[in-house]
C-alpha positions in Angstrom: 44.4 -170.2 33.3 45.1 -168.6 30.0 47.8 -170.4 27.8 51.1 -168.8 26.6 49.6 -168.0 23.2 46.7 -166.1 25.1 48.9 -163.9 27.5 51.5 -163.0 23.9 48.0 -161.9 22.2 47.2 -159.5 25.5 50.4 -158.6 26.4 50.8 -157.6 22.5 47.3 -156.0 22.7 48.2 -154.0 25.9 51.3 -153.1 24.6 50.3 -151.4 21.5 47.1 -149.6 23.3 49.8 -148.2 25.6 52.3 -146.7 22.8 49.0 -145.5 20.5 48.1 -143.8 24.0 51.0 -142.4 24.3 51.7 -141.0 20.9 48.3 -139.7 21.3 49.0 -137.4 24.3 52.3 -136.5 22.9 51.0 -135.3 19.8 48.2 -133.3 21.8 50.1 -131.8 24.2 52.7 -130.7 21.2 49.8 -129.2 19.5 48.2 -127.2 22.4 51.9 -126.1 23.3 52.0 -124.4 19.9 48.4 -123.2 19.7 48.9 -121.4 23.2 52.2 -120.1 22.2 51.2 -118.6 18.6 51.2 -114.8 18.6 48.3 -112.8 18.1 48.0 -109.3 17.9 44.0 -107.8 18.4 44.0 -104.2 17.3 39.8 -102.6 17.7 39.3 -98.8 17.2 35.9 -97.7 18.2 34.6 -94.6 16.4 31.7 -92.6 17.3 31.2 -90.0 14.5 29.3 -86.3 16.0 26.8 -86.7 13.3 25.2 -89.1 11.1 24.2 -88.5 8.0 20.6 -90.2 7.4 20.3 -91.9 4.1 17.8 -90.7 1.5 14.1 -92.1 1.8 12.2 -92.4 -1.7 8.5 -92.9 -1.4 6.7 -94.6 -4.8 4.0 -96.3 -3.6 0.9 -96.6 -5.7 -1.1 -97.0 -1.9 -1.5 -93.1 -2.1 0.3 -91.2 0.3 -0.9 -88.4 1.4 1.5 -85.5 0.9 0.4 -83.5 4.2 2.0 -86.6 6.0 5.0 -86.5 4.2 5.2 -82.4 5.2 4.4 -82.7 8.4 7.6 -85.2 9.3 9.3 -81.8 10.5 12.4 -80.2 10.1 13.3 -82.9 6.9 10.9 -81.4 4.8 10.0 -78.1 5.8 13.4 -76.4 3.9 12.9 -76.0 0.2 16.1 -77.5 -1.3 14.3 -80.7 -0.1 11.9 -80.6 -1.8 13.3 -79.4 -5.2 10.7 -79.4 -8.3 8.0 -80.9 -6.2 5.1 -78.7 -5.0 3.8 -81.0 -2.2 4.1 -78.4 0.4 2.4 -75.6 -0.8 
């Protein structure tokens, strides 16, 4: 059998367990009662532009490339203001 001083020390043990638990959930549930009540506001607008402009490509490589590859990429060489000064596609 546990002596009086025993069951004071467990009772006192139990007791404080209990209120630590129960400031615990009170605190939590106060929390989660504000984070699910907080307003938000989520505005997305999608935009799908008709055309895309394709950014300039600037070949300096010192590997050689041949210029009849470059001309024959199509329509992105083949109009003179694209290739302005440069006589590669003659």
């Amino acid at each position: 059998m546990l002596s009086k001083s025993e069951t004071v020390k467990k009772l006192l043990k139990a007791t404080v367990i209990i209120v630590c638990l129960v400031g615990f959930l009170w605190q939590t549930s106060l929390f989660l009662l504000l984070y699910w009540t907080y307003p938000t506001v989520v505005d997305i607008q999608v935009s799908v532009p008709s055309e895309i402009e394709m950014p300039g490509i600037t070949v300096c490589s010192g590997s050689g490339i041949k210029p009849e590859i470059i001309c024959n990429l199509g329509p992105y060489c083949s109009e003179e203001k694209d290739l302005e000064g440069s006589n590669l596609c003659e």
